[in-house]
PDB file of N, H, CA, C and O in Angstrom:
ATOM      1  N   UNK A   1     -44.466 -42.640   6.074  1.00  0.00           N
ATOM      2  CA  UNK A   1     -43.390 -42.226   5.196  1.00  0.00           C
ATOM      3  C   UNK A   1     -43.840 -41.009   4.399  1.00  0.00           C
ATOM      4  O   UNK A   1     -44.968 -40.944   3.910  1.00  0.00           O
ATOM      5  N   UNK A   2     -42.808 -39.920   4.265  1.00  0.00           N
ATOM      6  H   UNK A   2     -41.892 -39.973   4.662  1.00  0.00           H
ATOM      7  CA  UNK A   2     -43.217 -38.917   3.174  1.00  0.00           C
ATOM      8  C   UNK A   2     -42.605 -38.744   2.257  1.00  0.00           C
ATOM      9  O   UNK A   2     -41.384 -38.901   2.256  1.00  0.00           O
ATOM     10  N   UNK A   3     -43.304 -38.361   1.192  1.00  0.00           N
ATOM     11  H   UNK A   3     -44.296 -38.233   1.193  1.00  0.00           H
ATOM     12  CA  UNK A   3     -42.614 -37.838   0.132  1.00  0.00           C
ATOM     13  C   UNK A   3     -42.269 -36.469  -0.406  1.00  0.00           C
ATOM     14  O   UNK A   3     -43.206 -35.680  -0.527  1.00  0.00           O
ATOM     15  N   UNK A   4     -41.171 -36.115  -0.714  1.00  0.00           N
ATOM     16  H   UNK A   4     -40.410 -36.756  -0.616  1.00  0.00           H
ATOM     17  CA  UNK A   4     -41.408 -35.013  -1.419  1.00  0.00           C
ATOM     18  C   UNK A   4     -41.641 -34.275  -2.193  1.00  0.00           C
ATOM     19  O   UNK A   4     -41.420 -34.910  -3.224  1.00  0.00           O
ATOM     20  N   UNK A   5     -41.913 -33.433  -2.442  1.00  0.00           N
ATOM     21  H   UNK A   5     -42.092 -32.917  -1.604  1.00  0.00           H
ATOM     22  CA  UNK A   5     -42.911 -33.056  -3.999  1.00  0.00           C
ATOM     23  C   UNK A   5     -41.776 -31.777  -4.518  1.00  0.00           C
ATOM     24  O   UNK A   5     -41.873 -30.703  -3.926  1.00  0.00           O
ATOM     25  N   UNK A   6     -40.988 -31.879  -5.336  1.00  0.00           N
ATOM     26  H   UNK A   6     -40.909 -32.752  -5.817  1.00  0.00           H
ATOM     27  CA  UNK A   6     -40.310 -30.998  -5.987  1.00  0.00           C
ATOM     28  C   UNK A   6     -40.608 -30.635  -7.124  1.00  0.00           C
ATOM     29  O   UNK A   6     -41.278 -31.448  -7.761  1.00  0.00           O
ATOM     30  N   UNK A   7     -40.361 -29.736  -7.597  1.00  0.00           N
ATOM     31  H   UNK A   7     -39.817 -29.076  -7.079  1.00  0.00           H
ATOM     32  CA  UNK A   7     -40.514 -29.168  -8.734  1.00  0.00           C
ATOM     33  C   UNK A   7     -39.219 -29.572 -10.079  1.00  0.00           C
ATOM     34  O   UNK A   7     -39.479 -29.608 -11.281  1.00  0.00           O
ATOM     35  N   UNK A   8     -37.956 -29.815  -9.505  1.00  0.00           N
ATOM     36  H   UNK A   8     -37.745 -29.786  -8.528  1.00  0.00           H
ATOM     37  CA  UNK A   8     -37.031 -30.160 -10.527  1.00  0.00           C
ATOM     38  C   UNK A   8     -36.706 -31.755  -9.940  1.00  0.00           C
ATOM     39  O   UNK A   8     -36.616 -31.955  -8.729  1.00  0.00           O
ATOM     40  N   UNK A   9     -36.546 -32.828 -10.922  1.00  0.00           N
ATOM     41  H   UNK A   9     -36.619 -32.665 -11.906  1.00  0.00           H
ATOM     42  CA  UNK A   9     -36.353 -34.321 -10.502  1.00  0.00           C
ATOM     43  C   UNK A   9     -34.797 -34.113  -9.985  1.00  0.00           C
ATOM     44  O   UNK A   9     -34.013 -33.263 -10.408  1.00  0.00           O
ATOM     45  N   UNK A  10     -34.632 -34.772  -9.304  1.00  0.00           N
ATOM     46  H   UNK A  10     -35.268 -35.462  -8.961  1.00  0.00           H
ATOM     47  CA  UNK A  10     -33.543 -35.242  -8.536  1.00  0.00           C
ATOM     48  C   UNK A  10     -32.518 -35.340  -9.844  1.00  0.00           C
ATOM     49  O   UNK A  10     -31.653 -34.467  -9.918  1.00  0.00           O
ATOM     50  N   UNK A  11     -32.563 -36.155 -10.670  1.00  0.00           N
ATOM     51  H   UNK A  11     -33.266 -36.863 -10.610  1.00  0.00           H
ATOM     52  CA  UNK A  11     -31.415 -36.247 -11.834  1.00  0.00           C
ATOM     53  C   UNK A  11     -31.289 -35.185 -12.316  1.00  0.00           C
ATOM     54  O   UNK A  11     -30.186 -35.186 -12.862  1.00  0.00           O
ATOM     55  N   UNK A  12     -32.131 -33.543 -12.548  1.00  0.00           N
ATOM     56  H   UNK A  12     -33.027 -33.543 -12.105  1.00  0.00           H
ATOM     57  CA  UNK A  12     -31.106 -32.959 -13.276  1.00  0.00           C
ATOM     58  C   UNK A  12     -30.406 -32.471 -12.560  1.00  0.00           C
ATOM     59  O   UNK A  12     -29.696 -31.739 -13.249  1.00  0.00           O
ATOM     60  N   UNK A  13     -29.963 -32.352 -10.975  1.00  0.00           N
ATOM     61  H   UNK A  13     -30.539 -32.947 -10.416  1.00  0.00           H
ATOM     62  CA  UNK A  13     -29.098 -32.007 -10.283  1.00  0.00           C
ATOM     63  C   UNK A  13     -27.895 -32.743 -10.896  1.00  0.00           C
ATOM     64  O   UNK A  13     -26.854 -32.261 -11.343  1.00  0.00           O
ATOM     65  N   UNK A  14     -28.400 -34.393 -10.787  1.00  0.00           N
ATOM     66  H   UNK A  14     -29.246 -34.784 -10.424  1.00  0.00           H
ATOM     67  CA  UNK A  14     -27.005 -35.368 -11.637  1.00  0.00           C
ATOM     68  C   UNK A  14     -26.785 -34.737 -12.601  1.00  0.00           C
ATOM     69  O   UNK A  14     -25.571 -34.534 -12.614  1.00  0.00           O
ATOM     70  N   UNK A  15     -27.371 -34.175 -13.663  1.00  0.00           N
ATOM     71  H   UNK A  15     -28.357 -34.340 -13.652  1.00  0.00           H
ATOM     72  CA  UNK A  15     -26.679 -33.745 -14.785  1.00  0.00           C
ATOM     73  C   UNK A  15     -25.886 -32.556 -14.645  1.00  0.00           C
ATOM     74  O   UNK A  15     -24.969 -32.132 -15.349  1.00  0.00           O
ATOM     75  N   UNK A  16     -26.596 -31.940 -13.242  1.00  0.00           N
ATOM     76  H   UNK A  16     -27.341 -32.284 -12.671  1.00  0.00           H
ATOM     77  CA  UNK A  16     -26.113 -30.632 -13.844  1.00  0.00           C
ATOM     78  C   UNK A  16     -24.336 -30.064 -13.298  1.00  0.00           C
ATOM     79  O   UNK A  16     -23.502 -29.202 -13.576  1.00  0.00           O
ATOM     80  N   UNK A  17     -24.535 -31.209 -12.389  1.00  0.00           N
ATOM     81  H   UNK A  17     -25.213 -31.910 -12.163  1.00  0.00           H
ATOM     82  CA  UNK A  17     -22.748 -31.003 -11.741  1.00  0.00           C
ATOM     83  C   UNK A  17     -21.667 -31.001 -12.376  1.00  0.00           C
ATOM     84  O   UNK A  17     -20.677 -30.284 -12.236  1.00  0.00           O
ATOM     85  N   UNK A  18     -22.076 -32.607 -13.756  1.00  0.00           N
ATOM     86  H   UNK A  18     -22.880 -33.190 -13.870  1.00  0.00           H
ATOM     87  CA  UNK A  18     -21.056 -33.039 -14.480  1.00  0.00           C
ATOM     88  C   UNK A  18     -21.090 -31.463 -15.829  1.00  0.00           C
ATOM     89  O   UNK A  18     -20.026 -30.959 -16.189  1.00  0.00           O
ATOM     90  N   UNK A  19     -22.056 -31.099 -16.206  1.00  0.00           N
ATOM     91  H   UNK A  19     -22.920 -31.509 -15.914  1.00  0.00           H
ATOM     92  CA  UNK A  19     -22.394 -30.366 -16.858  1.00  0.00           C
ATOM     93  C   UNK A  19     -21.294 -28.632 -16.339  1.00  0.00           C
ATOM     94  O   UNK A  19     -20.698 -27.883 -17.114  1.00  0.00           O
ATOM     95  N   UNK A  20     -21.428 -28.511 -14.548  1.00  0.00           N
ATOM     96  H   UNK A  20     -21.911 -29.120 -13.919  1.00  0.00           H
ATOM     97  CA  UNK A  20     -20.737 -27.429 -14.257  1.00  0.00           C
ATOM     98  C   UNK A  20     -19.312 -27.492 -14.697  1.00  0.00           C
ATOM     99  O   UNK A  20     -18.661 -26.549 -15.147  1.00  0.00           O
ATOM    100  N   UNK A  21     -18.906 -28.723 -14.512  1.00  0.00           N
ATOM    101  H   UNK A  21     -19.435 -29.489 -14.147  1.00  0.00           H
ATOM    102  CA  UNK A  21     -17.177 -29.026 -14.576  1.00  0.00           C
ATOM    103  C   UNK A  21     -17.382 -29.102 -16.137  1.00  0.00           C
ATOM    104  O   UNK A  21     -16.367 -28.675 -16.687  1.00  0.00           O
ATOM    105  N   UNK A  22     -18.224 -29.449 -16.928  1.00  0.00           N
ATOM    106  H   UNK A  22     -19.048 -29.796 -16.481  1.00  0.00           H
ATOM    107  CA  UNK A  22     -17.557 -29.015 -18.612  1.00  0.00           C
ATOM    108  C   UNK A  22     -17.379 -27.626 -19.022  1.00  0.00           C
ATOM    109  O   UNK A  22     -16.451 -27.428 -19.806  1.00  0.00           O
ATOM    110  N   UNK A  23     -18.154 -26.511 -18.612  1.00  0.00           N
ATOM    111  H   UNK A  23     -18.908 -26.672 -17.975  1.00  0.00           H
ATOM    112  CA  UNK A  23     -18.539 -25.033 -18.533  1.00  0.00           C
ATOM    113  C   UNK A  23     -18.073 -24.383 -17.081  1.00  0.00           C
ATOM    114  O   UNK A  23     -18.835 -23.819 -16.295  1.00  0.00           O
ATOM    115  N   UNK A  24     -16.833 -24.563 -16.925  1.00  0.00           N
ATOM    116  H   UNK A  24     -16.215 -25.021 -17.563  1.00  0.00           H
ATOM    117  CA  UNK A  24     -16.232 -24.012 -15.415  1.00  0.00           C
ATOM    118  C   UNK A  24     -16.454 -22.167 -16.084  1.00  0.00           C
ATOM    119  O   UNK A  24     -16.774 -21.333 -15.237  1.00  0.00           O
ATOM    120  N   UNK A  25     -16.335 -21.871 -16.998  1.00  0.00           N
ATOM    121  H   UNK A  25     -16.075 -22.549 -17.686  1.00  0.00           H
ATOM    122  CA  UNK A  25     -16.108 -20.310 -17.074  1.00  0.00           C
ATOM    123  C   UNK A  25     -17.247 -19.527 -17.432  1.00  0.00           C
ATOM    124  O   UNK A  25     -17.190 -18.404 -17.932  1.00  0.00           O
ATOM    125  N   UNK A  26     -18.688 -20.416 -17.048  1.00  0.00           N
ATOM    126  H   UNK A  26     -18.733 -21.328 -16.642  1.00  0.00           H
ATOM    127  CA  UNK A  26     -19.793 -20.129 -17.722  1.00  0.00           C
ATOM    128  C   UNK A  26     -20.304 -19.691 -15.818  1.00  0.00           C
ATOM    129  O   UNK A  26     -19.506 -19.957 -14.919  1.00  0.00           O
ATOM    130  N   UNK A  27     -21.533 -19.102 -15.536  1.00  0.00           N
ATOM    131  H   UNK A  27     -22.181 -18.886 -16.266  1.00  0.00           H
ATOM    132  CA  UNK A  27     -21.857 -19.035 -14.515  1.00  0.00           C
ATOM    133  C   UNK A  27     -23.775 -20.167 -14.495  1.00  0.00           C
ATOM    134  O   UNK A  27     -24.741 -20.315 -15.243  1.00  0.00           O
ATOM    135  N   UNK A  28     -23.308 -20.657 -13.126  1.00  0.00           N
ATOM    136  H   UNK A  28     -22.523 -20.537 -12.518  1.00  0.00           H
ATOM    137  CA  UNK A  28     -24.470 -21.528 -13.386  1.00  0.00           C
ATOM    138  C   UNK A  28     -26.195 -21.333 -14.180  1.00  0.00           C
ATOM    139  O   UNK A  28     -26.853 -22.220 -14.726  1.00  0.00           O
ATOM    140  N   UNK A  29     -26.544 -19.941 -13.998  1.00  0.00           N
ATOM    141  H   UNK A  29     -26.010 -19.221 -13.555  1.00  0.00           H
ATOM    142  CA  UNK A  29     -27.377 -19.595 -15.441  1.00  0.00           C
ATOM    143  C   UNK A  29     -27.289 -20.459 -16.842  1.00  0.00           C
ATOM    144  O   UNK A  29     -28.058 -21.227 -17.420  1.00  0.00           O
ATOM    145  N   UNK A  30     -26.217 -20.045 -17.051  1.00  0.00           N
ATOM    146  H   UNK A  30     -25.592 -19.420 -16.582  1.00  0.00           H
ATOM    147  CA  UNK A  30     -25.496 -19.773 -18.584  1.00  0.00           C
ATOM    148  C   UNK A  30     -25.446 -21.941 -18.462  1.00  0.00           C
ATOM    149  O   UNK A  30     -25.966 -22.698 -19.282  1.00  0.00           O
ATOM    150  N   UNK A  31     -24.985 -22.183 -17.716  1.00  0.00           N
ATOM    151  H   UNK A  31     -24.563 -21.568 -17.050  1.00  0.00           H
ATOM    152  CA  UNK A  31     -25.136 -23.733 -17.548  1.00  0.00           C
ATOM    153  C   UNK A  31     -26.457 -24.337 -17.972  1.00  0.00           C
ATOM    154  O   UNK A  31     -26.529 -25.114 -18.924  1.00  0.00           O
ATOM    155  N   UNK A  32     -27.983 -23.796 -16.914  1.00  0.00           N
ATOM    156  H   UNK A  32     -27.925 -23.165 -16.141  1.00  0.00           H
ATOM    157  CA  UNK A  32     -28.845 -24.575 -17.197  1.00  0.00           C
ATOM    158  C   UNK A  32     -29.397 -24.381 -18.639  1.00  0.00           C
ATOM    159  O   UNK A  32     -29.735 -25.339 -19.335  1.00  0.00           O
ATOM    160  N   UNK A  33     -29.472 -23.014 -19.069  1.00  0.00           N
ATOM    161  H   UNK A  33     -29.198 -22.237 -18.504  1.00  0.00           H
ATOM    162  CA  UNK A  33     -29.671 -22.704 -20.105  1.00  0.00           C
ATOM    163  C   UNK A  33     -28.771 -23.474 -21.682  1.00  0.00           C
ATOM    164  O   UNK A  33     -29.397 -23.304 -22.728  1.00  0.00           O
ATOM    165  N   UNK A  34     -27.513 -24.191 -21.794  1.00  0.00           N
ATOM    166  H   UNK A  34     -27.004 -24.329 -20.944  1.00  0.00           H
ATOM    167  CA  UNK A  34     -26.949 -25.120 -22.489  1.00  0.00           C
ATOM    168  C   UNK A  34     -27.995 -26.280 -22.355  1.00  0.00           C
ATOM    169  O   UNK A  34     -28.682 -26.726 -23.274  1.00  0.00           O
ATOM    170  N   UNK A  35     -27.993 -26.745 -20.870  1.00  0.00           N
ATOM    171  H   UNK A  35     -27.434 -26.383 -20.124  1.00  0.00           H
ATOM    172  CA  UNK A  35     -28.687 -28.202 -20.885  1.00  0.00           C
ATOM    173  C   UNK A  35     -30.059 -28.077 -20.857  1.00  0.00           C
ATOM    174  O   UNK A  35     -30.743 -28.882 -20.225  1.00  0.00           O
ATOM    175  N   UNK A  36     -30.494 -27.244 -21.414  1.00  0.00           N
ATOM    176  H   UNK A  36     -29.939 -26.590 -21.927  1.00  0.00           H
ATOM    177  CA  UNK A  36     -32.057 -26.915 -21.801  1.00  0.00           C
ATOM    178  C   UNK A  36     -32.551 -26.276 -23.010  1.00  0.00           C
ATOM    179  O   UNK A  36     -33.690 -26.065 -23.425  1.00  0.00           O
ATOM    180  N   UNK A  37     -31.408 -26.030 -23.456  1.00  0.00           N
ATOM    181  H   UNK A  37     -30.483 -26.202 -23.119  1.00  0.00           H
ATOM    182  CA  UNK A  37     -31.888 -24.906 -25.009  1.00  0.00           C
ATOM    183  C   UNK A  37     -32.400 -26.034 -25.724  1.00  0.00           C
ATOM    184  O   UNK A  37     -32.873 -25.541 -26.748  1.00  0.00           O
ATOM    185  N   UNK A  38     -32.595 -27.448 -25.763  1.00  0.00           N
ATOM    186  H   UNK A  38     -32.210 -27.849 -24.931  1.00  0.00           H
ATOM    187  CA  UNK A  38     -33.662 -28.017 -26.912  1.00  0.00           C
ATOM    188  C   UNK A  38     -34.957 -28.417 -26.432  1.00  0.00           C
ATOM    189  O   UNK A  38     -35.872 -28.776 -27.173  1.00  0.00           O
ATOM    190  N   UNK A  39     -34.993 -28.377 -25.686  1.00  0.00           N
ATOM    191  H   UNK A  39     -34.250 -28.085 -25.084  1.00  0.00           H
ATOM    192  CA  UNK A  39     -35.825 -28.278 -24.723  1.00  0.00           C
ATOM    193  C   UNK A  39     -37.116 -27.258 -24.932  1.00  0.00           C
ATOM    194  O   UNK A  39     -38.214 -27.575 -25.390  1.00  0.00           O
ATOM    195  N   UNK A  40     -36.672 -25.885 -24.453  1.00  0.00           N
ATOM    196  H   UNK A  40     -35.780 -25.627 -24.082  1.00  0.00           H
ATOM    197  CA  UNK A  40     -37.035 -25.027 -24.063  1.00  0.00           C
ATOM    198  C   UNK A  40     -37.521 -24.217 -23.352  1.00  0.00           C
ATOM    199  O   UNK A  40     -38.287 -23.702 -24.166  1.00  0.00           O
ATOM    200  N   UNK A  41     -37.695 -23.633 -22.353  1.00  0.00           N
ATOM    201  H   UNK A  41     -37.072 -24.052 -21.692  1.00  0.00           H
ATOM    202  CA  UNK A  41     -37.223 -22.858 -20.925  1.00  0.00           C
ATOM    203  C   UNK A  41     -39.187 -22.823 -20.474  1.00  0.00           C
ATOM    204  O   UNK A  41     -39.583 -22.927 -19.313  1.00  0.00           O
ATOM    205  N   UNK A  42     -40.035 -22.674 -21.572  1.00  0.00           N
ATOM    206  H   UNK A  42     -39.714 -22.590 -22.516  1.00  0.00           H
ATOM    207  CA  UNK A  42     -41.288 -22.865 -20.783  1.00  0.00           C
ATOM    208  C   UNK A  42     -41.907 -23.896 -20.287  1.00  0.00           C
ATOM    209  O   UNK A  42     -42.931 -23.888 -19.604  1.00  0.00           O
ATOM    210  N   UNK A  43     -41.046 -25.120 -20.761  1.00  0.00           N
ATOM    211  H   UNK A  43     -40.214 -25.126 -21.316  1.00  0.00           H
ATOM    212  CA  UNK A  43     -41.743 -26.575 -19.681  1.00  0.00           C
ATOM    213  C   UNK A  43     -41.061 -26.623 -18.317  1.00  0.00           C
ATOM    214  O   UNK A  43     -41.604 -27.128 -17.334  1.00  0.00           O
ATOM    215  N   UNK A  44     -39.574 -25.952 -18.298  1.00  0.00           N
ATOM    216  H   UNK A  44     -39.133 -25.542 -19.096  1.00  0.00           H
ATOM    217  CA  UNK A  44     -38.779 -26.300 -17.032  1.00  0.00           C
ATOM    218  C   UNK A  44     -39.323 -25.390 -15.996  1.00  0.00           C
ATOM    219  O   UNK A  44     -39.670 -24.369 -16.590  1.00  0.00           O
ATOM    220  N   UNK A  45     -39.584 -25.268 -14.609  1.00  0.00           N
ATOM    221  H   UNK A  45     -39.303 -26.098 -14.127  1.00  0.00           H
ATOM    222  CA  UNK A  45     -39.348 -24.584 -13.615  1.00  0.00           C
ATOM    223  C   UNK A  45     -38.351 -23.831 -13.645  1.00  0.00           C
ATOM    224  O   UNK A  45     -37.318 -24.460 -13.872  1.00  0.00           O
ATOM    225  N   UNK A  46     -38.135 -22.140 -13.439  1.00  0.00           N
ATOM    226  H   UNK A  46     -38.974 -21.629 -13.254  1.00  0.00           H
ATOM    227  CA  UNK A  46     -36.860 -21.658 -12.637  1.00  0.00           C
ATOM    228  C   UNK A  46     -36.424 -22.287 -11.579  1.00  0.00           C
ATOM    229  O   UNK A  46     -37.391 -22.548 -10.863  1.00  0.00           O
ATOM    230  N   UNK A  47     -34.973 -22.837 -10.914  1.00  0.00           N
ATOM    231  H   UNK A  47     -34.188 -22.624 -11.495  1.00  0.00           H
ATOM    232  CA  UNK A  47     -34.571 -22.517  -9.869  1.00  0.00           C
ATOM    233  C   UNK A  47     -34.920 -21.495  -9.023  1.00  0.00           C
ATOM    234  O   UNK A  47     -35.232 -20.635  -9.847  1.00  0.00           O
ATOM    235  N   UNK A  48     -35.078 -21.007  -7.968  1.00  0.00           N
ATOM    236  H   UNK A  48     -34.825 -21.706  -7.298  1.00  0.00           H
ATOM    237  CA  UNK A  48     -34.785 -19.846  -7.013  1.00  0.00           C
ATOM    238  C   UNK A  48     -33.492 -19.842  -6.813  1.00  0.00           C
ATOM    239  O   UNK A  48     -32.554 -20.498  -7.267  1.00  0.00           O
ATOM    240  N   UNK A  49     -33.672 -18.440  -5.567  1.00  0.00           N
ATOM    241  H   UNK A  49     -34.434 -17.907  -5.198  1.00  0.00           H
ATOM    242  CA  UNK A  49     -32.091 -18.311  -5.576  1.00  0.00           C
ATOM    243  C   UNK A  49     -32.090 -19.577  -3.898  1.00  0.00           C
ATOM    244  O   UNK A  49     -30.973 -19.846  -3.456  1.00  0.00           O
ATOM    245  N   UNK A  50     -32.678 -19.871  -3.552  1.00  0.00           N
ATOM    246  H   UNK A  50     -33.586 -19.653  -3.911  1.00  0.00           H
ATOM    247  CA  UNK A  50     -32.550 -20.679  -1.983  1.00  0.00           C
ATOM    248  C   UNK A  50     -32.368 -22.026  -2.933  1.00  0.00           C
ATOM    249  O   UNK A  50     -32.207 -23.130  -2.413  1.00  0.00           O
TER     250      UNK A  50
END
């Protein structure tokens, strides 16, 4: 069996769908950046563009 080794967990994809449909006029950037500003952008991985 393998596993895969990702860099972003599987759930913030879950978050981030419900998250697109609250911010339809935002572009997905402008999205992760809401569900991360308390956070703050140097623990998360970028996305790529693939």
């Amino acid at each position: 069996m393998q596993r895969r080794l990702r860099d972003l967990p599987s759930r913030v994809g879950v978050y981030f769908l419900p998250a697109m449909c609250l911010f339809p006029e935002v572009g997905h950037r402008l999205v992760r950046e809401k569900m991360t500003c308390g956070i703050g952008s140097g623990f998360l991985p970028t996305p790529s563009a693939k």
